[in-house]
C-alpha positions in Angstrom: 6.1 106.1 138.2 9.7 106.0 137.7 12.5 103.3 138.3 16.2 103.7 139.2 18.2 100.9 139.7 21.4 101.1 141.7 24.7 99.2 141.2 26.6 98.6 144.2 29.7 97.2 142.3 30.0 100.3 140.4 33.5 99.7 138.6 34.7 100.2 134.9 34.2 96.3 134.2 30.7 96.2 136.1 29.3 98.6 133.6 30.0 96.5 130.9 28.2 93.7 132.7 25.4 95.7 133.5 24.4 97.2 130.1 25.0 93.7 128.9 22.3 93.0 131.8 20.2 95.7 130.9 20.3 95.1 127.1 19.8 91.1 127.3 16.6 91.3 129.5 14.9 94.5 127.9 15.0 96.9 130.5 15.0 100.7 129.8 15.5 102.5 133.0 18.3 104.4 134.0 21.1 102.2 136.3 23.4 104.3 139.0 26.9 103.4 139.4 28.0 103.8 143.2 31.5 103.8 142.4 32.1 104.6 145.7 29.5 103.2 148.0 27.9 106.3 148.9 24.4 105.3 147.9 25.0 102.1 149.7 26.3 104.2 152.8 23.4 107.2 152.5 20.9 104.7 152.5 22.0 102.0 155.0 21.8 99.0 152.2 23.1 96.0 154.4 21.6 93.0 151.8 20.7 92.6 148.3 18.7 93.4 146.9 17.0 96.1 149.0 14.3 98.0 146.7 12.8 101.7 147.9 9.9 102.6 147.4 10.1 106.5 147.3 6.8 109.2 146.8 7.0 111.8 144.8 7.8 114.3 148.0 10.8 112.1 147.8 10.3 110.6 151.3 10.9 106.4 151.7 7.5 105.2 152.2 8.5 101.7 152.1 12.2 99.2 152.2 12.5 95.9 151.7 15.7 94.0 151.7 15.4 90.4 149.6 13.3 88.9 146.4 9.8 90.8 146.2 6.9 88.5 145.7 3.3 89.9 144.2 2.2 90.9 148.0 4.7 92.4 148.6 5.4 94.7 145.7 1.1 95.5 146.0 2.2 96.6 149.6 4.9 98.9 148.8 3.6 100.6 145.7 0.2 100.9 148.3 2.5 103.0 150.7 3.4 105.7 147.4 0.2 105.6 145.2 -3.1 107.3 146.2 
């Protein structure tokens, strides 16, 4: 299983404040810039956060737009993992 995180801010000084992020809390996976709001446009992101839950055909199986609670994660991850 693999995470991306996208950042919809995606400007010079926000990549300094996400790797700061990033580095501060211990995460390791990769973060996406959208520097010009295409990801946010492609994939009709209208609150954050909004997390995808993708398979590995690379078809959305699951959205959800706000904080994730245990539930709800279980549900998503139920939609991509046999």
């Amino acid at each position: 299983m693999k995470f991306l995180a996208v950042n919809l801010t995606g400007t010079e000084k926000s990549l300094e404040g996400v790797q700061q992020f990033m580095s501060k809390n211990g995460y390791t996976f990769p973060v996406l810039l959208d520097r010009d709001n295409s990801v946010t446009i492609s994939y009709q992101v209208r609150g954050i956060p909004t997390s995808f839950f993708i398979d590995p055909q690379g078809v959305i199986r699951f959205k959800y737009t706000g904080a994730m609670n245990g539930e709800i994660l279980n549900t998503a991850l139920s939609k991509i993992i046999p």
